[in-house]
N, C-alpha and C positions, 0 to 999 in steps of 0.2 A: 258723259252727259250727266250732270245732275236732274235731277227730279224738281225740283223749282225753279229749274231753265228752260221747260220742258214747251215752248211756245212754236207757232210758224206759222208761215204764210202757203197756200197752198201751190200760191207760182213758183215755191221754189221747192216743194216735193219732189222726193224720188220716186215717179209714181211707173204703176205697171198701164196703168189707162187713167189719163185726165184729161176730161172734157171740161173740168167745172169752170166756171166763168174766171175771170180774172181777179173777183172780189178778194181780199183778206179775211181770211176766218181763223183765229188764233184759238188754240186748244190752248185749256188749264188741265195740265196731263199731271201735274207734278203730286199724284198721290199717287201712282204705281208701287217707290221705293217704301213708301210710305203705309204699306200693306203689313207687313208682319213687325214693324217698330215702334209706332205713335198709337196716341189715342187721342179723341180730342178730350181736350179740358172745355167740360159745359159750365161751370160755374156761375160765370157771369156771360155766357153766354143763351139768348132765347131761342125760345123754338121754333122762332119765324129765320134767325140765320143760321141754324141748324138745316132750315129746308124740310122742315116736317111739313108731310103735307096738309095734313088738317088745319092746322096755323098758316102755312103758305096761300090756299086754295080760301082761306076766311077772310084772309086780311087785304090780298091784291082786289083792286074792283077796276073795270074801266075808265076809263079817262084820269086816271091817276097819272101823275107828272114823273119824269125820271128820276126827282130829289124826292117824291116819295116814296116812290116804291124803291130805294138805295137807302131811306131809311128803315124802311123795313127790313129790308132781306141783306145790307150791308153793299162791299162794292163789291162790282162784278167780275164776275172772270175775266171776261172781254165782253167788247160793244162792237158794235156794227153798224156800216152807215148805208144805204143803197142807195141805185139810179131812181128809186123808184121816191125819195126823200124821206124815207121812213129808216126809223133806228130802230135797234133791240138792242137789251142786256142779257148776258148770260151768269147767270150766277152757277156757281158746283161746290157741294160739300163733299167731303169723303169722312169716312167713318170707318176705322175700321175694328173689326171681329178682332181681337188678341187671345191667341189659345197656346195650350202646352207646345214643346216645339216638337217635330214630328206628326200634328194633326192637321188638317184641311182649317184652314181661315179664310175669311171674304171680308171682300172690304165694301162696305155699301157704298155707292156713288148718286149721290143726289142732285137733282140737276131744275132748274128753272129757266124757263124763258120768256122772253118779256118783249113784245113788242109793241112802239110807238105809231101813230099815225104822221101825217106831216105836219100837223099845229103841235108834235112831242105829248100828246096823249096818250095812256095805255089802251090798247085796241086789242090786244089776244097775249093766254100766256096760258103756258103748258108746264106740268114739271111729271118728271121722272123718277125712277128708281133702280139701278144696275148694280151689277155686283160681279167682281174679279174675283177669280176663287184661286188661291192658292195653300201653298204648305206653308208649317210655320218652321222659321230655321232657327238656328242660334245664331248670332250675331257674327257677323266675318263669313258665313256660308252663303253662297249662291241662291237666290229665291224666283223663286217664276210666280207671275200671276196671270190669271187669263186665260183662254186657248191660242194655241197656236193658230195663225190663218194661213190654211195651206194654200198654196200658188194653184196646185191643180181646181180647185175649190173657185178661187177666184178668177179663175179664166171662165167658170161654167156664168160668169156675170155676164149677163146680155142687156144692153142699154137699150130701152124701147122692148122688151119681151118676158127680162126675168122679173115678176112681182115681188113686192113691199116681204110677203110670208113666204115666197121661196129663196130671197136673202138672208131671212131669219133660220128657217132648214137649214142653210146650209153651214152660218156659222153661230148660229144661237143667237140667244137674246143681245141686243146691243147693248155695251157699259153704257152709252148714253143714247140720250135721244133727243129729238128735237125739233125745230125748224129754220127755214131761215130768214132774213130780211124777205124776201119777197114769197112766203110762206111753204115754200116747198118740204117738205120731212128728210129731217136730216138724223142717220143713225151712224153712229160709231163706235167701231170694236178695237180695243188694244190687245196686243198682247205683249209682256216684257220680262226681261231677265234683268237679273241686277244682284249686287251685295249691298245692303245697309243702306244707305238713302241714295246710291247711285244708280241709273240704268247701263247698263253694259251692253244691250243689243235688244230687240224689239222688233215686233209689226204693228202699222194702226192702218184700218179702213174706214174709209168715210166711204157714203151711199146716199145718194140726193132721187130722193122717192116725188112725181109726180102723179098723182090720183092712182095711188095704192101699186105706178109701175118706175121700176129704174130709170129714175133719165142719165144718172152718170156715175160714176164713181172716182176717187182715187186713193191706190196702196201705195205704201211707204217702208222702206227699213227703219228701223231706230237704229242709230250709232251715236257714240259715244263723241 
């Protein structure tokens, strides 16, 4: 699996429990490999599609159109369409820390969301701030970033009992975070192994949080 292939739909996850509806929600995963080798080039890039938030959180306002706020922040990761006739955008930057090789690096994961009403107005928008920690390698060697999400861990998920902060206890801060079309809190943790811009093997949880309690989840392996 490459790291800029790194998409899906959640109907067709290999999951340990999935409730979640049948909707499409497509992850922009594809900065994992991308942790100990790039950097971005800011040049002529600003600090509104950087996802900084001061610039992010200044410049969206309500009722802004999906052609403006795509001018702003660039195109999106993926978009979303619900039963409910409301869209959103998901924009995500990554960034990452470059250090000597043998030291701890993090890759910051910036994240925005954006959603429209039914006449396509912006009506609410959240952005984030996560971070994968790994080692730095030298090129050709093995990299992990993230923690690991242990199974035992994940079975302690109880849909309707475990809360929004005893999912966060149990596997930390989520790389991303969110919501969804029909505004439920959505958090998500990867974690992945790889050489150079490839992944080789991985886990990612998604968690759909309803007034601060699990309503569902679903785990997945990464494979190549």
């Amino acid at each position: 699996m490459n790291v800029t292939d790194f998409h899906y739909s959640f109907q067709s996850m290999n999951t340990t429990s999935n409730r979640l509806s049948a909707k499409k929600l497509h992850c922009a995963a594809a900065f994992i490999g991308a942790l100990l080798l790039i950097s971005i080039q800011c040049g002529c890039t600003t600090p509104a599609r950087l996802l900084d938030r001061e610039t992010v959180m200044g410049q969206l306002q309500k009722g802004q159109t999906p052609a403006q706020v795509r001018q702003i922040l660039g195109t999106p990761a993926y978009s979303e369409t619900g039963a409910n006739n409301k869209t959103m955008d998901v924009f995500i930057v990554q960034i990452p820390t470059l250090v000597e090789v043998g030291r701890m690096a993090s890759l910051e994961v910036r994240s925005v969301f954006v959603r429209y009403d039914g006449a396509g107005k912006a009506e609410k928008f959240s952005h984030h701030i996560g971070h994968a920690k790994g080692f730095a390698v030298a090129r050709g060697e093995i990299w992990r970033a993230g923690r690991p999400l242990s199974m035992e861990k994940i079975r302690q998920i109880k849909p309707g009992e475990t809360t929004k902060d005893e999912a966060i206890d149990l596997f930390g801060p989520p790389t991303i975070e969110g919501f969804d079309v029909y505004g439920l809190t959505l958090l998500r943790w990867i974690y992945a192994e790889g050489r150079d811009v490839s992944i080789l093997r991985g886990q990612e949880l998604l968690v759909r949080v309803d007034v601060e309690v699990v309503m569902d989840f679903a785990h997945r392996n990464l494979k190549p």
